[in-house]
Steps between C-alpha positions, in 0.01 A plus 500: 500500500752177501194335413430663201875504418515143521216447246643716275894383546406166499298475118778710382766323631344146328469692139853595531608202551306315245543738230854386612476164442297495169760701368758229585291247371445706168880521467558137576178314343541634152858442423451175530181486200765712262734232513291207454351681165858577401571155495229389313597778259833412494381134440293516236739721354796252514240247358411751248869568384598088508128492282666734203863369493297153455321620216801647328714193558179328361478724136915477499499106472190519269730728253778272579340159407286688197856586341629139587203349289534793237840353451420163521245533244770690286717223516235235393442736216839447427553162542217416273610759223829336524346110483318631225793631276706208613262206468319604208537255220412808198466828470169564482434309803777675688293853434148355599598401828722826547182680369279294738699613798533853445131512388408338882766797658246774324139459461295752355278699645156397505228615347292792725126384517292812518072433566248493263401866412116507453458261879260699698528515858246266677171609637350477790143562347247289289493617142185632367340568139442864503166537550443204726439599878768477719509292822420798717180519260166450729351309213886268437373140497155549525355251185231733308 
């Protein structure tokens, strides 16, 4: 009877105790694979964040630098307008290069080219005269 206690007490015992210690190992094994992701999450994340303020310090020196030229480009305006008036030696002159400045500041609008109407698509077919045989004809080719 110990005997068969013993080989019952014995299997038992050794499941107990390693159901025991997987369950520490679960508990200490996987806390440390949680952390290691939240880093990298938290990493590409910090990267992400530096990644957008770049881009809107980026467009916000673009705007800046667009309205520095805008008024640059004002100013030349107005430096020529006022060489012109000043330099001029006549009237007449005076008004074409005034005239010649302000028509440089507005174009027109060009002209809209729209495609010929009657253009037929391409095909990807020989022609053929209506009553000639077509190349899936037996006798297409053949001399008479």
């Amino acid at each position: 009877m110990e005997h068969s206690l013993l080989v019952w007490l014995l299997p038992t015992l050794a499941l107990v105790v390693g159901v025991a210690i997987g369950f520490l190992i679960a508990r200490v094994v996987p806390s440390a694979a949680p952390s290691r992701t939240q880093r990298q999450l938290d990493d590409i994340q910090e990267r992400f964040d530096s990644y957008q303020n770049e881009v809107v310090t980026h467009f916000n020196s673009t705007a800046t630098l667009v309205k520095k030229l805008t008024q640059s480009y004002q100013e030349v305006q107005d430096h020529l307008a006022e060489g012109a008036n000043r330099l001029a030696l006549d009237e007449q002159t005076r008004q074409r290069l005034i005239a010649a400045l302000h028509a440089d500041a507005v174009q027109t609008p060009r002209e809209r080219l729209t495609p010929p109407r009657d253009q037929e698509p391409p095909r990807d077919y020989a022609p053929k005269t209506p009553n000639a045989p077509g190349m899936l004809d037996e006798h297409y080719g053949l001399k008479k």
